[in-house]
C-alpha positions in Angstrom: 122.1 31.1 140.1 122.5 34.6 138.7 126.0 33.8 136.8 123.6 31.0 135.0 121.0 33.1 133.7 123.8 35.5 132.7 125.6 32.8 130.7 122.4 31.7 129.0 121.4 35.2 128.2 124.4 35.8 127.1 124.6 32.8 124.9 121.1 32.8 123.3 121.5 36.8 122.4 124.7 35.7 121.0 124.3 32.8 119.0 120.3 32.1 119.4 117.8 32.5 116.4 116.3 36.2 116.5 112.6 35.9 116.1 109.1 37.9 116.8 106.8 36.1 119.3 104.0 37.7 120.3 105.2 40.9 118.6 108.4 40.7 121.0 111.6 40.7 119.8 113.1 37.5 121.1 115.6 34.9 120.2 115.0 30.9 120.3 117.9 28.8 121.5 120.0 26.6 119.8 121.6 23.7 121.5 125.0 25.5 122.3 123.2 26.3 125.7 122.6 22.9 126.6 125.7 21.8 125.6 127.4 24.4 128.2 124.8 23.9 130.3 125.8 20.1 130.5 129.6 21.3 130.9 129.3 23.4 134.0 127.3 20.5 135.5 130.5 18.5 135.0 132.5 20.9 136.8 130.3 21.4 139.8 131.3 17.4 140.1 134.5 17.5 140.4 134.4 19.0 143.8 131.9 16.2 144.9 135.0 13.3 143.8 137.5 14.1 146.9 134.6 14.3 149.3 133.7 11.1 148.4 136.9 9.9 148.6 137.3 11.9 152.1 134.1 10.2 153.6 134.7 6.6 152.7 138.3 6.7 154.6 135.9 8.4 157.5 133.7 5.7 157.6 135.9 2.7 157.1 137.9 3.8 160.3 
């Protein structure tokens, strides 16, 4: 959970819109952190496919 609001600090800082909110510096997001967002979910699958794979052989003995 910390590496992901690193990544999406990182990521709005870098290529977010600056803005004044409030009267706080801040920037708005664009849709590059979704986008990564979406792509790290896809990789926390991929351990999740040979599980799968492991249980159904477990249960079909």
């Amino acid at each position: 959970m910390p590496a992901g609001s690193l990544i999406g600090g990182w990521l709005s800082t870098e290529y977010g819109i600056p803005t004044v909110i409030d009267g706080k510096p801040g920037f708005i997001p664009t849709p590059i952190i979704f986008i990564v967002a979406a792509i790290i979910m896809l990789l926390a699958i991929i351990p999740l496919l040979p599980a799968k794979e492991k249980l159904v052989k477990e249960l079909s003995m």
